[in-house]
C-alpha positions, 0 to 999 in steps of 0.5 A, spaced: 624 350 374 620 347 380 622 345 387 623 338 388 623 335 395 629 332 396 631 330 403 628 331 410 633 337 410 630 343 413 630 349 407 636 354 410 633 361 408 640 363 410 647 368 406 650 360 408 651 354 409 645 354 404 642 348 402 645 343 397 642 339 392 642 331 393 647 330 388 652 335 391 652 331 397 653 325 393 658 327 390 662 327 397 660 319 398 668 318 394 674 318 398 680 321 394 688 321 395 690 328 397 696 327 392 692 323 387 692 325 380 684 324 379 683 329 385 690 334 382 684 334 376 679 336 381 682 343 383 684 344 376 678 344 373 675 348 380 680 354 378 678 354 371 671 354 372 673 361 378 676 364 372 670 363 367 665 365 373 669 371 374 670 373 366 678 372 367 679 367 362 684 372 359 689 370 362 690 376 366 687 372 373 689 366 376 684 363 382 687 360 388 683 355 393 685 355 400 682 351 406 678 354 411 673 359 412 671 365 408 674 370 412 680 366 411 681 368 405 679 375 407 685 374 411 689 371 405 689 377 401 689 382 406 696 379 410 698 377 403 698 383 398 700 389 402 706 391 403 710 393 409 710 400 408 703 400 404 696 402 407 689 399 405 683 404 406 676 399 408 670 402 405 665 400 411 657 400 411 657 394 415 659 389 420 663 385 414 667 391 413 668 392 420 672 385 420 676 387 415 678 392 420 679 387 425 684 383 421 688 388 418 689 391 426 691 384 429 696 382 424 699 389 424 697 391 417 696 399 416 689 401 415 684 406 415 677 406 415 671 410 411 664 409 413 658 409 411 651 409 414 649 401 414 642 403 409 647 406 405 651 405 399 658 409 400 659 415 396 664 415 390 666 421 391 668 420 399 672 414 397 675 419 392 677 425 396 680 419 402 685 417 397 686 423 395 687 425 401 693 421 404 698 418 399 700 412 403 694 409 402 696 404 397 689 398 396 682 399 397 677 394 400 670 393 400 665 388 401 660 387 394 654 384 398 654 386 405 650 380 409 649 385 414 642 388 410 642 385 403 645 391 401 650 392 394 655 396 393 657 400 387 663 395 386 664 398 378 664 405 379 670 404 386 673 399 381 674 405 375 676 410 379 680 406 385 684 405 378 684 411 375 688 413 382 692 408 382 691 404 388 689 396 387 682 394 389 679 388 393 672 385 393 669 381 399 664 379 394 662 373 399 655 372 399 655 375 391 660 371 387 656 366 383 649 369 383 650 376 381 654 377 375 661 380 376 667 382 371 673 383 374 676 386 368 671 390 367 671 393 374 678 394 375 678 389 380 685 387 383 683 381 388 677 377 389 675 373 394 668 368 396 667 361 399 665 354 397 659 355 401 655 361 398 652 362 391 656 357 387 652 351 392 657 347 395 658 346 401 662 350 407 670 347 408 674 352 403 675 360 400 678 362 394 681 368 392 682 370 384 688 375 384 690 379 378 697 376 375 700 384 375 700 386 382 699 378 385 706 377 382 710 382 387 707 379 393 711 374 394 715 375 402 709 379 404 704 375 407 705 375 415 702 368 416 704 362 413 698 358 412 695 363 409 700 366 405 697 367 398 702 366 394 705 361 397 699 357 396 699 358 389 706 357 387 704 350 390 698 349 385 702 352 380 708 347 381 705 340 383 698 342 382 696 341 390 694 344 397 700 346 401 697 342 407 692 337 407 685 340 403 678 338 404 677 334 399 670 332 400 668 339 399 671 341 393 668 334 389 661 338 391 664 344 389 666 341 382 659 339 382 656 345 384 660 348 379 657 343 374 649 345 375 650 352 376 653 352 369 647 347 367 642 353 370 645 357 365 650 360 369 652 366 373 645 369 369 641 363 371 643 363 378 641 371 378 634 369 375 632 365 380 635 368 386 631 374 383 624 370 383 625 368 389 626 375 391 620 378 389 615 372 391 618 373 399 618 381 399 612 381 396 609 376 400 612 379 407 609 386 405 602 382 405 604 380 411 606 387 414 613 387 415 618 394 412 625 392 410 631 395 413 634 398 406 629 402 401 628 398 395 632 401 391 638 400 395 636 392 396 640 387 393 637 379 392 641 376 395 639 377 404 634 381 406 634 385 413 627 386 416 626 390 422 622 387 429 614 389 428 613 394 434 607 389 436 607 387 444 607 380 442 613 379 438 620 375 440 624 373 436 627 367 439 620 365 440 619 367 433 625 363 431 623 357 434 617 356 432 619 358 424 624 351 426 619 348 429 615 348 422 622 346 419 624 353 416 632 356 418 632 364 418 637 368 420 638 373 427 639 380 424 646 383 425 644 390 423 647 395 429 643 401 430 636 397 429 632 391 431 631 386 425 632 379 422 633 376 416 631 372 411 636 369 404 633 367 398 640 363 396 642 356 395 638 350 391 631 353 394 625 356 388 619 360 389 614 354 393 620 354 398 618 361 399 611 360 398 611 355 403 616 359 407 611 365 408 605 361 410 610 358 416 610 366 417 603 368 417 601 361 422 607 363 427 604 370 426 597 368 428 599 363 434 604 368 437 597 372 436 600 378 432 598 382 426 601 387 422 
């Protein structure tokens, strides 16, 4: 599959918004009543096409949309699944994780907190002895991707053993879902969670949770939000098929879509493959140019790389950014906390000439800048 241009639009090398394909954009260009029955249909098929994504087509799992951002369906799940007197313990090695905590705290749910180092997978054993630990703790969190570094985590093997232990699991997998094969049977996961303007390629307006049938069906009352609560959102799309409040409408025909051409790109597989060869045509080419990861490769995912600043004299990275802009190419500003880096995803309708294309940028920013590595 070759890059084809298809508009002015600046390639995004960014974990999202990503850049879209022109018809998932023309996909907005329709106007749908909120209340139609031709748009009930859309969110119909959008909640089918999750449950296919995620292997939860047995009938155990029911996706559930909601407006806004990803984090709000973080917030979703985390307000709407704990009880009163249970207790979530937050896997850390990353900013994300760090949100995670913030969010219980400010909505007043019990949480501890295990962490890791940024450049290190948690410890399935550390999270063990934790739960072990303290019997209150009733839900495990973690993110699978962290966009912090590009590092992914042991999702499955947490899964097994949070199961064994009999607490319930939830995944952040925001940046993963769609582009990293997932089973949520599989790995005993409990509640999932991305957004629209991730790996599936839509574009940013709503989040969605895929919960099991089990556990979900005791949380109603729980939620310490009306808007986000989780149950109440889905006791409205299983009564009359709608948003409890007004929906992005517009979003969701580009989701549809964008469901549509992941599945034409050969599924969850496909994405994989590309994203893959778009990997290892930057780092590869990245490497030539004298840059060092942030993660060692056997921790790196495909998704988003962290790189660290070259101790060169001349480099800045405003000034490097901007020139990068100049050229037509986004990257992403780091988020690492104990290193300088910046980053560079390798997601969204972009293939390996993208890339090529985006590491001669570098190597003539490099060379204006008069930095060699």
């Amino acid at each position: 599959m070759r890059s084809v241009p298809e508009s002015k639009d600046k390639p995004l090398f960014t974990p999202g918004p990503l850049t879209t394909s022109r018809t998932v954009k023309q996909a907005m260009l329709k106007d749908l009543g909120s209340r139609d029955f031709a748009f009930i249909q859309v969110i119909q098929e959008i909640r089918d096409g999750l449950l296919a994504l995620a292997g939860a087509t047995n009938g155990e799992y029911v996706a559930v949309p909601m407006q806004g951002s990803g984090t709000f369906a973080v917030e979703a799940v985390l307000t709407s699944t704990i009880p009163r007197d249970g207790k979530v313990l937050i896997v850390i090695n990353g900013a994300y994780g760090h949100r995670m905590v913030k969010l219980c705290k400010t909505a007043g749910v019990a949480c501890a907190a295990l962490e890791f180092p940024e450049d290190a997978c948690p410890q399935v054993g550390c999270v063990a002895e934790a739960l072990d630990a303290d019997p209150s703790i009733t839900h495990v969190a973690v993110v699978h991707c962290e966009t912090t570094t590009g590092i992914v985590n042991p999702i499955r093997e947490l899964g097994l053993m949070v199961h064994e232990k009999g607490r319930l699991f939830f995944v952040d997998a925001m940046s993963s879902f769609g582009a990293v094969p997932v089973n949520v049977t599989e790995c005993r996961i409990d509640y999932i969670v991305s957004s629209s303007n991730k790996c599936v390629e839509g574009v940013p307006g709503f989040a969605y949770a895929i919960a099991r049938k089990e556990p979900f069906m005791k949380t109603k009352g729980l939620a310490r939000s009306m808007s986000l609560d989780l149950y109440a959102q889905w006791e409205g799309l299983e009564s009359n098929g709608q948003f409890r409040f007004t929906p992005p409408t517009h979003a969701l025909l580009a989701f549809r879509q964008a469901l549509k051409e992941l599945e034409e790109e050969g599924g969850v597989e496909g994405r994989a493959t590309r994203y893959r060869a778009n990997y290892d045509v930057m780092i590869k080419g990245m490497k030539k140019l004298g840059f060092q990861t942030y993660l060692d490769e056997d921790k790196q995912g495909y998704i988003i790389t962290s790189f660290r600043y070259p101790e060169h004299p001349n480099f800045d990275f405003e000034a490097f950014y901007r020139l990068l802009n100049d050229k037509g190419y986004v990257i992403y500003p780091g988020k690492v906390s104990n290193a300088d880096c910046f980053r560079i995803g390798t997601i969204g309708r972009i293939f390996e000439p993208d890339m090529q294309a985006l590491l001669s940028a570098i190597r003539d920013t490099l060379d204006e800048m008069h930095i060699e590595l």
